[in-house]
Every structure is written in structure tokens, then in C-alpha cells.
C-alpha positions, 0 to 999 in steps of 0.5 A: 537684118541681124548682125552676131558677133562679139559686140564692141562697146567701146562706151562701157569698155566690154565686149559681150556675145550679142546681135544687133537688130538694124531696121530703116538703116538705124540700129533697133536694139542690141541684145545679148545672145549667145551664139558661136559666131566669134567675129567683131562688131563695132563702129566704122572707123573715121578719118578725123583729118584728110584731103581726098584730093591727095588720093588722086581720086574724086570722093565717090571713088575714094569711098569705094576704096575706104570702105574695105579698110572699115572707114564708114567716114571722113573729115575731108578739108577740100583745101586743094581743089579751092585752091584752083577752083575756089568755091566750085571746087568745094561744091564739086566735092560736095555734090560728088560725095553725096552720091554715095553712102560714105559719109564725107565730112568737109570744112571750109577752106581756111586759107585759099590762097595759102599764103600771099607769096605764091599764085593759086587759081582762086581766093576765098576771103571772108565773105567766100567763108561767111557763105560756105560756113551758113551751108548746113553741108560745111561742118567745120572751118578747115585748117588754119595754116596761117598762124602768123595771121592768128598771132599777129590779129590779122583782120581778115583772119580774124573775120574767117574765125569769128564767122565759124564761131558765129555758126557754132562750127569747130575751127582746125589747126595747123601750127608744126612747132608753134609752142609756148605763148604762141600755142596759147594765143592761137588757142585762145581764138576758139582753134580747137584741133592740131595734126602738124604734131612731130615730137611727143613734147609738142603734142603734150604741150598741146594736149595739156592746153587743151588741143585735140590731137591728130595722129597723122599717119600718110603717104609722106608725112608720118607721126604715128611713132613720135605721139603714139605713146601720148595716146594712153593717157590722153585717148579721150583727145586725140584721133587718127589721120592720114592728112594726105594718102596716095592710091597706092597706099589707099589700096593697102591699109587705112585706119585699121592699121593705125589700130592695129600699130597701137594694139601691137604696143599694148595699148588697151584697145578700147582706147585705141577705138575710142580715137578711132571711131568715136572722138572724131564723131563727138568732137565734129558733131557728125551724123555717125553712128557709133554702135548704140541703139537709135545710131545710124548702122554705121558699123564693121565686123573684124576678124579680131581686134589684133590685125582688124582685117575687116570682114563687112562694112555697113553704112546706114545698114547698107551692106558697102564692103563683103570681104574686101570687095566694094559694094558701091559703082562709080559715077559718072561726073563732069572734069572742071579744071584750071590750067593756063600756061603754055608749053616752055623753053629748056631756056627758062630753066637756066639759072645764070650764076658766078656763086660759090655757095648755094642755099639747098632745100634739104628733103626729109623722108617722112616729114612735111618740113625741111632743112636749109642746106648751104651747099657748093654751087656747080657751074656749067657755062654760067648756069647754075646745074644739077650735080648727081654726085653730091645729090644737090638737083635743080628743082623749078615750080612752074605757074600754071594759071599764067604764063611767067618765069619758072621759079628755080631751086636746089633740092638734096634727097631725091637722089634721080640719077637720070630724068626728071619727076613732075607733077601739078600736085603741089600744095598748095597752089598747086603749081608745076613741080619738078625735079631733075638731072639737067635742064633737058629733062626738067623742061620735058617733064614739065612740058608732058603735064602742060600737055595733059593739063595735069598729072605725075609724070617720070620722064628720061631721053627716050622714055616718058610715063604719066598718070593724067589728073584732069579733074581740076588738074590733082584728080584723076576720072579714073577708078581708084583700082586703076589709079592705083596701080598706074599711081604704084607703076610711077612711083616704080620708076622714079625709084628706078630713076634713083630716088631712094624716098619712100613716096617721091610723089608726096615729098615733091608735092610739099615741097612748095608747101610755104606754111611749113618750114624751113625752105621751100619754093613757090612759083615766085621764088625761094622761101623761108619759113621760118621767117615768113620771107623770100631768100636768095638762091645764092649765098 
């Protein structure tokens, strides 16, 4: 097979009229030719740092999607699904994604549970990590999100690092804010990479001590604007992410935007491909090929390199993607799931209270952090209630795996007027989440994803919508087509609801995030993240 077009070496920074011979899915040799074919050739795009769960999609339907937006890869932290599962949910991922041509990259979990404050489905400990790092198909040590660990010497945080050194595996980071003598440290255990970046000084910082750093541009989560202008003089290392995106947003774009966001700003291109494509292969060691001769035909063609709206989308010399039609079928598979509590009480979401004062988690759009609000309390017959006006709503995170007391809050920014959301994507034990107007609604939400073992859900007095997510209770055994468009439906009317952010889903999923600061709520109660310890409700 040959492929024409203008040639993309992103290596020697020239672009030249050429054709790429491919034989045995390999490239055989690159010759220049003079042609009239004026589209692009060049290296699949790589996402250097996600967690395909978040798509709500399992990995060969994740794929079907990807491969339109030209990623031929994936460096996939399975972090999610081992929280409920363990190591058979690392080794669903695997066994899953090897039945299709995409080319998934996954890492060992690094911190299953979390944290120790909160309930997950399952524990990996170092000896879970000594076995996944010794399987040749766990490429890296996934992100390191207990940073205290690290700073603090903790031993059994220590053991997981020194196993991956002891595989020759890369270690990822995860440390939002984490600067000065504290960066240093936690560099010098051999941790090589950061996507937690939120200001260019942080990500400088980090730079100049030798991180590699991700710009992360997700669902809810988005750096691209705060970092972009690092990427200029510091291309060699850095790479583009998602971290976490939605069906929805999968649809639309994935790192092809991202190279079109940085060609916009000037940004010389073949930088912005080297981030793109090249420096997540080099820096993971992945079986990627990057347009030379002997490499693996992994590669795309573009219309041009302004809007990189990709024509054709070849992996191992298979055709996967004709002009935004996937090539690759879905597969059948087996649900595997974890989920133990049964249908609750509007009772168990009464907060009894004579408080004046209240501690408030204050939602960001577009940030994975929060802030801490103290906000007037409202009171109804002794129970602490959500108040519409001021945008102060009850919110609970409900243990799935047990039965136990829900866990209560106050969150601000989620606006609803009316109903509740919910959802069993909560990272990262992923416990029930939800939000609403009054207990009534909170307690049917959270009812609708005990019944369907999993899901997202919107729910008001005479209506109720859900997207079920049965594989292990944060997938869907669905085609991404279709989760998609269910996925976009939802969202719909949680907005229609009153919700003014962006991605109400994705926000709602991080709200139990501990690792990240400042307030937050797991199933055992409110949390500080800063301090690393529970506070009280009431002030």
C-alpha cells in the first residue's frame, strides 16, 4: 500500500511531497515524489495521560470513537475501574482493549484505595503492584496522587515506587500545587511526570526540575489556556491530555483540537506535533510508530495542519478511520460489577442541626479543586435543608459496597432549581453522588442508581432520566454512539434543571475527589484537603 501526500517530519522539522510505502503493517521506506495530492501525512495523535472509564465507554468502544479524531493511542490509568474491582478490573481493561487495533497503554494503579478516608471495592498494595508492574502489558506506575505518602517516606508508598524502578517503568505524578522543597522531594523518588499543573508558574517550576508536563484539556478539568504558553520553549517536555472525557465530548474532538488551539496561537507546528504525537512514545517506551521507516504504520492523513480534520486514520497499516467513519465493530464482552447497598430512606438524608453557620464546598467550573465556603445555614424543622436562592444545595455521597449512613453536605454552583443529579461515577472509590433541592429528590436519585447498579441520572417529582453504567457500575455496554447522545440528553436536563456549569456530570464526579483540594466529601464524611483530615459540617 501507498500513501501520497505532503510528509510530516515532525523529526528534522520539514514537510516535503513524498509517498509512504507500507508492507506487513510497517512502513518499508519514505521517498520523496512529486505529486498533486496536497493533504498531510503524519504520526497518530497520543493521549499521554486518560482514564477511558470516564468516557463511560469500555476500551474497544473508546477506540472506535478515537480513531476519527486521529489518536492511534493511549496512555490509560485504569485507576477507576481498580478501585471497584481491583486487579480484575485492570485486567478487564487489558483483555478488552487487546481486541481491537488501537493501541491502549495502561499503568498500574498507584493508589487503589485513594486515600484511606473513604470506602472503595478493593485494595492494591504493594504486592498487587509487584505483580501488575512484572506483566509485560502494564507499561508505567500510574499516578502517584498520595503525595503526602511520598513526602512523609510512607513505607508501603515507597515499596509500590521502588517496584516500578525495579521494572524499569516510568512512574506518573499527580501533585496540584505541590512546589518548592516539596516538588523536589517528590521528584527525587524517581517520579517523572505532572497533569495536575493549574498555573504557568506551577507548571515552570515543575519544568525547570525536570517533570514532564501534561497539558490537560477534559470534560471538566481544563489547563490548556493556563500552560499553553510553557509549551514554546519547553516542547521537548511536555504532552497533551484529557485526563477525563465525557461520550459527549469524545464525539466532538479529541487531541486534534489541542493542535489546532496551539497552531491558532502561533505556535510553531512542529512543536505542537512533537507534544502531540512524538513525546508521549518516547517518554513511555510505547510500540508506536512515529512515521520513519521500519516504525509500525501508525499514522493519519489531515486535510492541513490549521484545523487538522483528519481524512484517514491507519494503525499498523490498517485502514480504522475513512473520513470520520470508524472502521473497527464492537465486541462482545462480560459485565463485572461491584455493588452492594440497598434502596435508602428520604430519612437518611436528614441533617439535624441548631447551626448558624455552615462549612460550604464551593464547585469550580473547570477545575478539579475547590474552595471552602462558610455560608448561613437553613433550617426546616431541625434539618439542615438546601436553599435555592442563595445556591447553598444538600449534596450526600452514599457507600455502595455497604450498607451505612449516607454522608452529608453542602455544595454552591450547581445552581438546580428543581430535582436532584446523581451518579455512581465519583472518583475515586466511586461511591453514590448527588445533588439536589430537598431530600425527596436526593434519596430518588439515589434510589434510581441503586436500582440500575450504576449509572447518571437527573430526577424531578414526576420525571426521571438515567444513562445505566453497568460494567463494573462507571461503563456503559453500549456503543459510544449511543452513550453518547444519551450521555448529551442528560446533561440537557441537568441544565434544564438549573445547572449553569459546563459538564455537571464530570464536576459531580470529582466532588468526592479527596486527593485534590480544599473541600470535599467522601462516604465517611466532609474533608479537608489541604490538611489531609475531616472537618465538621457545622461551624
Amino acid at each position: 500500500m501507498k500513501l501520497q501526500g505532503q510528509i510530516v517530519d515532525i523529526k528534522n522539522k520539514r514537510i516535503f511531497k513524498g509517498e509512504v510505502t507500507i508492507s506487513d503493517g510497517k512502513i518499508l521506506k519514505i521517498e520523496e515524489k512529486q505529486h498533486d495530492v496536497n493533504h498531510y501525512i503524519l504520526p497518530g495523535f497520543v493521549d499521554a495521560h486518560i482514564h477511558i472509564e470516564s468516557s463511560m465507554l469500555v476500551p474497544t468502544e473508546f477506540a472506535k470513537i478515537a480513531v476519527n479524531h486521529g489518536t492511534v493511542a493511549t496512555v490509560s490509568d485504569p485507576h477507576e475501574i481498580a478501585n471497584v474491582l481491583g486487579i480484575e478490573g485492570v485486567n478487564f481493561m487489558i483483555d478488552n482493549g487487546k481486541k481491537t487495533p488501537f493501541k491502549f497503554n495502561f499503568g498500574a494503579p498507584s493508589c487503589v484505595p485513594a486515600t484511606s478516608f473513604e470506602s472503595a471495592g478493593a485494595v492494591i498494595d504493594s504486592d498487587g503492584i509487584k505483580e501488575l508492574m512484572a506483566n509485560p502489558d502494564i507499561k508505567y506506575l500510574a499516578e502517584m496522587m498520595n503525595y503526602p505518602g511520598v513526602l512523609f517516606d510512607d513505607e508501603e508508598v515507597l515499596k509500590k515506587l521502588e517496584w516500578a524502578k525495579h521494572y524499569g517503568k516510568p512512574i506518573d505524578g499527580h501533585a496540584p500545587g505541590v512546589l518548592g522543597d516539596d516538588i523536589t522531594k517528590y521528584i527525587s523518588a524517581g517520579i517523572s511526570t505532572d497533569h495536575e499543573c493549574f498555573t504557568y508558574e506551577e507548571g515552570l517550576e515543575k519544568l525547570q526540575k525536570g517533570m514532564k508536563i501534561l497539558i490537560r484539556e477534559g470534560s471538566a478539568a481544563k489547563n490548556f489556556e493556563a500552560l499553553i504558553d510553557l509549551l514554546p520553549d519547553y516542547y521537548e517536555n511536555m504532552m497533551f491530555c484529557s485526563d477525563d472525557k465525557h461520550p459527549d465530548d469524545l464525539i466532538v474532538d479529541h487531541i486534534n483540537k489541542l493542535c489546532a488551539r496551539a497552531v491558532a496561537k502561533d505556535i510553531d507546528v512542529f512543536k505542537v506535533l512533537q507534544a502531540a504525537c512524538v513525546n508521549p512514545v518516547k517518554h513511555y517506551n510505547l510500540d508506536v510508530g512515529l512515521l520513519q521507516k521500519g516504525d509500525d504504520a501508525d499514522c493519519i492523513i489531515v486535510e492541513d495542519l490549521k484545523d487538522f480534520k483528519v481524512l484517514k486514520t491507519y494503525i499498523n497499516g490498517e485502514l480504522v478511520s475513512d473520513h470520520g467513519h470508524s472502521k473497527l465493530q464492537s465486541i462482545a464482552f462480560d459485565n463485572l460489577n461491584n455493588f452492594n447497598t440497598s434502596k435508602k430512606e428520604v430519612s437518611g438524608f436528614r441533617v439535624s442541626s441548631e447551626a448558624k453557620q455552615i462549612r460550604v464546598i464551593e464547585a469550580l467550573e473547570g477545575q478539579l479543586v475547590t474552595n471552602e465556603l462558610i455560608e448561613e445555614a437553613t433550617i426546616e424543622n431541625g434539618n439542615l435543608v438546601s436553599n435555592t436562592e442563595s445556591d447553598v444545595l444538600k449534596m450526600t455521597v452514599v457507600n455502595r459496597y455497604n450498607d451505612d449512613e449516607p454522608a452529608m453536605a453542602f455544595i454552591k454552583n450547581f445552581g438546580l432549581k428543581e430535582g436532584a443529579i446523581a451518579s455512581s461515577v465519583g472518583h475515586d472509590s466511586h461511591n453514590i453522588i448527588a445533588v439536589g433541592v430537598n431530600d425527596e429528590m436526593i434519596c430518588k436519585a439515589v434510589n434510581l442508581i441503586i436500582k440500575n447498579k450504576g449509572g447518571i441520572c437527573a430526577v424531578t417529582v414526576s420525571e426521571e432520566k438515567i444513562v445505566p453504567l453497568p460494567v463494573a457500575g462507571i461503563m456503559s455496554d453500549q456503543d459510544g454512539e449511543t452513550i453518547g447522545k444519551d450521555y448529551a440528553a442528560l446533561d440537557k436536563m441537568a441544565k434544564q434543571l438549573g445547572s449553569p456549569l459546563n459538564a455537571p456530570y464530570m464536576t459531580l464526579s470529582f466532588m468526592a475527589l479527596l486527593v485534590i483540594p480544599s473541600l470535599k466529601l467522601s462516604d465517611k464524611g466532609l474533608f479537608n484537603g489541604k490538611d489531609f483530615k475531616f472537618v465538621s459540617l457545622e461551624v
